[in-house]
C-alpha positions as CSV (number, residue, x, y, z in Angstrom):
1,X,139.9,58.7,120.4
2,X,139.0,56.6,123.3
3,X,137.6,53.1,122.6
4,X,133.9,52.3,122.4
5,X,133.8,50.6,125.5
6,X,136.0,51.2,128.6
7,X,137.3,48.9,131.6
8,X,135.1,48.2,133.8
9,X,134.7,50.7,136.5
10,X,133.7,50.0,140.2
11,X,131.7,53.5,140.5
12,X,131.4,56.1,138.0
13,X,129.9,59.7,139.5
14,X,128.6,62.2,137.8
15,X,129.0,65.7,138.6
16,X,132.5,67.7,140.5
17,X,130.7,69.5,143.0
18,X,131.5,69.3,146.8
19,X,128.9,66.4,146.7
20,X,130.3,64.3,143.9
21,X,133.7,64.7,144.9
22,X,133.4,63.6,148.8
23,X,131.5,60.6,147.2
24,X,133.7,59.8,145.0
25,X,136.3,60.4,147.7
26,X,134.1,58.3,150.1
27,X,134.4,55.2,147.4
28,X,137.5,55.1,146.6
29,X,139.1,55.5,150.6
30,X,136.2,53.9,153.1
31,X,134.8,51.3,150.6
32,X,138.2,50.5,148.8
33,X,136.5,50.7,145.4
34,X,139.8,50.4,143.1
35,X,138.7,52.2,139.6
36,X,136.3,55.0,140.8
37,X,135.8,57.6,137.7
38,X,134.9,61.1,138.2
39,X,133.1,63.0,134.8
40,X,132.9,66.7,135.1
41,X,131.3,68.6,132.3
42,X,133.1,72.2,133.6
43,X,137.2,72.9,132.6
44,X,137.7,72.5,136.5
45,X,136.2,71.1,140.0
46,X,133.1,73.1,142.0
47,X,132.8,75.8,139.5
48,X,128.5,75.7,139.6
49,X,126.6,75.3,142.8
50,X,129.7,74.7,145.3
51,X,131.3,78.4,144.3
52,X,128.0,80.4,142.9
53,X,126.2,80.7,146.5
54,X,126.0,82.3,150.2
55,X,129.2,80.4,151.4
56,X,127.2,79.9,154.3
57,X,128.0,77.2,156.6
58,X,124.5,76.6,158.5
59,X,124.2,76.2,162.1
60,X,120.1,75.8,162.3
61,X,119.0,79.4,163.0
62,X,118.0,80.1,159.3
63,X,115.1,77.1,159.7
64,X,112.7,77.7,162.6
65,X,109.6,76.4,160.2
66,X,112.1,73.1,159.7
67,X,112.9,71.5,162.7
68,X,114.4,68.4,161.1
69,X,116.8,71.2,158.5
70,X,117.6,72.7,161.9
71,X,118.6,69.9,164.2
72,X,120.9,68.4,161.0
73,X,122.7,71.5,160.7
74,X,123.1,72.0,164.4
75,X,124.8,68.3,164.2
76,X,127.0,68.7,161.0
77,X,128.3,71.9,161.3
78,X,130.9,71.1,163.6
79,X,131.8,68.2,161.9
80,X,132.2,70.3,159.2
81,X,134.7,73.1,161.3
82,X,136.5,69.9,162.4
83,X,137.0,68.1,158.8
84,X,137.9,71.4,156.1
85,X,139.3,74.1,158.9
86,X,140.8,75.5,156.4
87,X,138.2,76.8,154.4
88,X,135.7,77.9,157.2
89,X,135.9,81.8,158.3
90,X,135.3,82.9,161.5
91,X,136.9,85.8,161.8
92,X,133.3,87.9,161.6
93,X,130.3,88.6,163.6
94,X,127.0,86.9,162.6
95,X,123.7,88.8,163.5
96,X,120.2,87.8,162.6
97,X,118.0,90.2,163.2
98,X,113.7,90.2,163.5
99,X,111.7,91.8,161.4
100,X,108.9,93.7,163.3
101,X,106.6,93.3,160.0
102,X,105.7,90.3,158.1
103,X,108.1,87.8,159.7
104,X,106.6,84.5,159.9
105,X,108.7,84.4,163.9
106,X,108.4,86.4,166.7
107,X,111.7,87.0,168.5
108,X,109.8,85.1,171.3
109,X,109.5,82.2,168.9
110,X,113.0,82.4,167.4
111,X,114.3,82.5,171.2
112,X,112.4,79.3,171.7
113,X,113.4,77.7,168.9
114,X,117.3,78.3,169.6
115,X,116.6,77.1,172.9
116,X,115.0,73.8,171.6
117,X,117.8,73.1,169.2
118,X,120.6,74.2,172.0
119,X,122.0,76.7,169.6
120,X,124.0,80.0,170.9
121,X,122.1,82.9,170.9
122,X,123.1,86.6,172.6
123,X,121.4,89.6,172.2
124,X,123.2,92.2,170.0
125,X,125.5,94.8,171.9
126,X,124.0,98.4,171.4
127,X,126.8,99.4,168.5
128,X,125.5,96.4,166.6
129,X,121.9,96.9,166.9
130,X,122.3,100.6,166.8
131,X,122.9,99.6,162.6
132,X,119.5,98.6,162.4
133,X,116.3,100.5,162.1
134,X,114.5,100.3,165.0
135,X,111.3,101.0,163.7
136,X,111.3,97.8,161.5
137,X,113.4,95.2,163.6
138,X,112.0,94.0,166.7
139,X,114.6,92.0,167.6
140,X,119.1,91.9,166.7
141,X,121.5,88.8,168.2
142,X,124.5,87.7,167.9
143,X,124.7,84.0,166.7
144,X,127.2,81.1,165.9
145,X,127.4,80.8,161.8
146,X,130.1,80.8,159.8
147,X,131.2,81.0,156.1
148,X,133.6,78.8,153.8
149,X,135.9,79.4,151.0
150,X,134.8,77.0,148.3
151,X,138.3,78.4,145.8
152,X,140.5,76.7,149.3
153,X,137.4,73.9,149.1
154,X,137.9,73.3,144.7
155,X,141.8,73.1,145.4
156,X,141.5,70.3,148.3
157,X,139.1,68.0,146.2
158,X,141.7,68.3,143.4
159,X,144.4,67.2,145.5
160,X,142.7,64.9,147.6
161,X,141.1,63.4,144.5
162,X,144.7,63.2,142.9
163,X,145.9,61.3,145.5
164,X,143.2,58.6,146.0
165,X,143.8,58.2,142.3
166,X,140.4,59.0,141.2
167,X,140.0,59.1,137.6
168,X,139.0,63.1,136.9
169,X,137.7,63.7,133.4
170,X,137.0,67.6,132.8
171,X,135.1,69.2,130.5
172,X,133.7,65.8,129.8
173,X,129.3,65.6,130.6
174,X,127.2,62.0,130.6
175,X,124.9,61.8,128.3
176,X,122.8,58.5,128.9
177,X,122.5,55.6,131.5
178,X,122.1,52.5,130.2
179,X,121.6,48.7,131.9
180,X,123.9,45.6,130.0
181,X,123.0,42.7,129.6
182,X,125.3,41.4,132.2
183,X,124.0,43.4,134.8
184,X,126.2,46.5,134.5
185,X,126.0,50.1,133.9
186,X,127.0,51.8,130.7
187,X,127.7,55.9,130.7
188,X,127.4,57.2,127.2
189,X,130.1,60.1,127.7
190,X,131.0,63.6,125.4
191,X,134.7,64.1,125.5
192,X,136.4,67.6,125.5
193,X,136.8,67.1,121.5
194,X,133.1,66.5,121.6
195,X,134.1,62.6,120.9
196,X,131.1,59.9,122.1
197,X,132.4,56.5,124.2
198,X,131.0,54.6,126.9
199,X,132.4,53.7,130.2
200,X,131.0,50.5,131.5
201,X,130.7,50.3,135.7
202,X,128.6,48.9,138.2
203,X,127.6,51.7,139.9
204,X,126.3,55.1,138.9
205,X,126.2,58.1,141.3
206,X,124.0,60.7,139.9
207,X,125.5,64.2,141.5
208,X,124.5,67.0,138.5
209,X,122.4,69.1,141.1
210,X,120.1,70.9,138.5
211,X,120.8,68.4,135.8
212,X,119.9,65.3,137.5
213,X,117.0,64.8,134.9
214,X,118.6,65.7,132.1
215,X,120.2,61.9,131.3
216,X,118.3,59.9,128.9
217,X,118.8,55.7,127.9
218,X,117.4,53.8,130.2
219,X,117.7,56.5,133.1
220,X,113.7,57.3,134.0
221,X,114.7,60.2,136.1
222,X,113.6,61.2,140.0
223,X,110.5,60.2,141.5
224,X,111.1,63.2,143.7
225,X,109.6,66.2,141.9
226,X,112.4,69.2,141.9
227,X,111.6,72.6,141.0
228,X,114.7,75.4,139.5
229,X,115.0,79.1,140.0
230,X,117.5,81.6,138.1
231,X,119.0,83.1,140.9
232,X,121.2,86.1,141.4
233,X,124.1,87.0,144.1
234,X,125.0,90.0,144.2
235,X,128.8,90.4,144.9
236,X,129.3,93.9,147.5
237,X,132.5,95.7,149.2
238,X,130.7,96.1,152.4
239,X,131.1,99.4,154.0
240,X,133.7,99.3,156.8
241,X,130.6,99.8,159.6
242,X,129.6,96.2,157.5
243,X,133.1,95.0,156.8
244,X,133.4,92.1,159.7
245,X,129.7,91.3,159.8
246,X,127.6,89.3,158.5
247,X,123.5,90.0,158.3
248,X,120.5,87.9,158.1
249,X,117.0,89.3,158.6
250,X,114.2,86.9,159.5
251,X,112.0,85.4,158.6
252,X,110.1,86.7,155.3
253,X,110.8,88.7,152.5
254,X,114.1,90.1,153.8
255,X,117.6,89.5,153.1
256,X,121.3,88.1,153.8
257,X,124.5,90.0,153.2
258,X,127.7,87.6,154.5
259,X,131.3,87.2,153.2
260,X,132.1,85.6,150.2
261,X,135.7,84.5,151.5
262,X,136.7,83.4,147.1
263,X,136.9,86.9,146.8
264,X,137.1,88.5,150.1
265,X,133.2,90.7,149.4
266,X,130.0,90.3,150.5
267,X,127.3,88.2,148.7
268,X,123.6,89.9,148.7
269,X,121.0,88.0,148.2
270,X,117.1,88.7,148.8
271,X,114.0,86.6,149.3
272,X,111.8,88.7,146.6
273,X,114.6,89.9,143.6
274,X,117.6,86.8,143.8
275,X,115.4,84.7,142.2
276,X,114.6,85.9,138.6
277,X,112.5,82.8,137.6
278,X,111.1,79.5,138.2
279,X,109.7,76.4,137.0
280,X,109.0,73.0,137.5
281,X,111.4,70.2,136.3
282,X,110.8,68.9,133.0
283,X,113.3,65.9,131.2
284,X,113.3,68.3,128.4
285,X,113.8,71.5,129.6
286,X,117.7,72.1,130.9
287,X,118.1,74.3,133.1
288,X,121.7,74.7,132.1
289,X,120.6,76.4,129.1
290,X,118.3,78.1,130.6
291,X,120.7,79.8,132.7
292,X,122.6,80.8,129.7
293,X,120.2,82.1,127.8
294,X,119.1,84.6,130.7
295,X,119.7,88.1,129.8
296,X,121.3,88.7,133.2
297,X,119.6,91.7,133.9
298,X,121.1,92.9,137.9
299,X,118.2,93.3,140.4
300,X,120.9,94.9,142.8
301,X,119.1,98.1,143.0
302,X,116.3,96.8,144.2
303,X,118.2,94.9,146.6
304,X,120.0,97.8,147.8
305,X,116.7,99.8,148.2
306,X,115.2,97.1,150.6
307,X,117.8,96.1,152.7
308,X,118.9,99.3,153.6
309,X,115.4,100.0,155.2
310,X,116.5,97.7,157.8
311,X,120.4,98.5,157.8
312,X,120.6,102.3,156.4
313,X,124.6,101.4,156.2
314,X,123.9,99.1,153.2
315,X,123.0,102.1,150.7
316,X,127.2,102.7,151.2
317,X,128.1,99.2,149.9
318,X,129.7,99.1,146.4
319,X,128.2,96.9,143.8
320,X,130.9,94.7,142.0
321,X,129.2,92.1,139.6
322,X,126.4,89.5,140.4
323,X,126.6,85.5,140.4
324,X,123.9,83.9,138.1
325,X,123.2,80.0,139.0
326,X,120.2,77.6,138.9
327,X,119.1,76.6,142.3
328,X,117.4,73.5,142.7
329,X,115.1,72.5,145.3
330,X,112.6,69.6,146.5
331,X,109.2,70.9,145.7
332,X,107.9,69.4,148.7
333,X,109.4,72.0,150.7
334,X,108.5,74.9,149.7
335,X,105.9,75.5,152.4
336,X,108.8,75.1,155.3
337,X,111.7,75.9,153.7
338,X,113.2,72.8,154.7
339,X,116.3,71.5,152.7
340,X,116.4,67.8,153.1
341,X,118.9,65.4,150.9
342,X,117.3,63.9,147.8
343,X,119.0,60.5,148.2
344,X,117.1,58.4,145.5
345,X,118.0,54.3,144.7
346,X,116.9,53.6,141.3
347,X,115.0,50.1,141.4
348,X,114.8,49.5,137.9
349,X,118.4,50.6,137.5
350,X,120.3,48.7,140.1
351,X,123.1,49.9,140.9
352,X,122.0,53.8,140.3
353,X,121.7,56.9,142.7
354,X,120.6,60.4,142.9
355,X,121.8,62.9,145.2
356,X,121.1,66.0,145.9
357,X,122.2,68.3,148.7
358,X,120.2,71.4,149.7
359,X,123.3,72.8,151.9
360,X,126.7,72.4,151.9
361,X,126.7,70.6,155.7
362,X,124.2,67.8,154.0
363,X,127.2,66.4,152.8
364,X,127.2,64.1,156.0
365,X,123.5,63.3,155.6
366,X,124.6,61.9,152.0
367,X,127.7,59.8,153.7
368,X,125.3,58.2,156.2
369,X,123.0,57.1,153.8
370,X,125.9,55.9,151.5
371,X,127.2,53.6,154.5
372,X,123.4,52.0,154.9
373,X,123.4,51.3,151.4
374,X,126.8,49.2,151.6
375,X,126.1,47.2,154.1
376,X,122.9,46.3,152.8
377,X,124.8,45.5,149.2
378,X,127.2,43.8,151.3
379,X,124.8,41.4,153.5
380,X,122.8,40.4,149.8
């Protein structure tokens, strides 16, 4: 048993995502905090959101209604390429293709838009667009995007995170945030043998994605409203026509088949059927158990069906299993589709943060607000 109260930490974060782990990365090497803890309520790092999604790494084009998503992807991406090379892919063609039908962009106004955020664009070779149905695609080109390996990702916070001598705790889940008397922090943590302690700190760095209203004590939660969906992946052996490609159709109720580099497939996912069901945050409600008590019915055929009105060659794929996850968003953006950071400093909790990352290049969105936040703690 550990004791009731811990040493005092400098930073505890919550959550081992990509997010919490680069911050607690970021605390522990740029801001020379000595005792950073890391709690992780999963048996290893980046087993949730980080793995169970697109393993796209953005480059802008999939935001034309979001400028501001756009132009931050267009920056961070190859920061990204430069600072984990080794879990980007490359090695595939990216198309996005036009819909002809009930795409909120014209290929007109997706040229213009790649023009205004200088990002590559080439119009498809005839073999390429020769996959798609003419008759419902007004537009195919060839773009810069790429995808990342989050297994290769998981195995570089571990050892990087080793290294800076970060205190990992697995399988281990924060209950409650409360305020001492002297000013600090205290984490009410479950242990792996369900055991209760506390770990006193003086800073808190709330990185639970979908959970980050489910702490109670003096925690009051987000201002920012959130909302969660159910959603479904479905894993695919592309057809060898579809092998080295990867397909977006904009900008509607269409859909995305790319690489899944983890386990060398194609994820397909779809505007109308991935997501299963949605509601609006509640303390209450978790969405973690939400997510496990979802039958986990596959709306792959339905997938299928659609998508291979556009590209015939997708009825050949090969259905392997689906990835279930919650997916949480700012509600705020659900007009543009815009996936801004949620970067919230909780005023009657000093010393406590939110974060919340949209993408996985919003990870530098999240440092840059961290550094602003220093210097202001370090000017008072």
């Amino acid at each position: 048993m550990r004791p009731a109260l811990t040493s005092v930490h400098d930073a505890v974060v919550i959550g081992g995502g990509f997010f919490g782990a680069v911050i607690a990365l970021y605390l522990a090497r740029q801001r020379g905090f000595k005792r950073v803890c890391l709690l992780e309520r999963e048996a290893a790092l980046l087993q949730r959101a980080s793995y169970n999604n697109q393993a796209r790494v953005h480059n802008g084009y999939h935001y034309p209604r979001s400028f501001t998503t756009a132009y931050r992807s267009r920056i961070n991406l190859p920061r990204f390429v430069r600072d984990w090379p080794q879990v980007v892919k490359t090695d595939f063609t990216k198309l996005y293709a036009i819909a002809g039908r009930n795409s909120k962009v014209t290929s007109k106004q997706f040229q213009r838009f790649c023009r205004e955020t200088n990002a590559q664009l080439e119009p498809a070779p005839p073999r390429l667009k020769a996959l798609f149905e003419p008759r419902l695609i007004e537009d195919v080109f060839v773009v810069q995007e790429y995808a990342f390996d989050s297994s290769r990702l998981a195995d570089w916070a571990a050892r990087e995170l080793r290294d800076a001598t970060v205190d990992v705790r697995l399988r281990t889940r924060a209950e409650t945030i409360t305020q001492t008397s002297n000013g600090h922090l205290t984490v009410g943590v479950r242990g792996p043998q369900a055991d209760l302690y506390q770990v006193d700190t003086r800073h808190v760095f709330n990185c639970t994605y979908s959970g980050l209203n489910q702490l109670s004590g003096d925690f009051s939660g987000t201002t920012t409203r959130l909302k969660h969906e159910v959603t479904e992946m479905a894993l695919m052996q592309a057809p060898p026509e579809l092998e080295r490609l990867g397909i977006t159709v904009m900008d509607g109720p269409f859909f995305s088949m790319m690489p899944f580099p983890p386990r060398g497939l194609h994820t397909l996912s779809h505007v109308r059927y991935t997501p299963h069901l949605h509601w609006d945050d509640e303390r209450n409600v978790d969405p973690y158990a939400r997510l496990a008590a979802h039958p986990r019915n596959t709306h792959v055929d339905r997938m299928i069906r659609d998508a291979a009105r556009y590209v015939p060659a997708v009825r050949n794929a090969k259905y392997i299993e689906s990835l279930f996850e919650i997916k949480t968003v700012l509600t705020k953006n659900e007009v543009d589709d815009g996936r801004p950071i949620l970067f919230e400093k909780h005023l009657d909790l000093p010393g406590c943060f939110s974060v919340l990352g949209g993408k996985i290049d919003n990870i530098y969105d999240v440092l840059e607000k961290l550094d602003a936040e220093m210097l202001v703690a370090l000017s008072e």
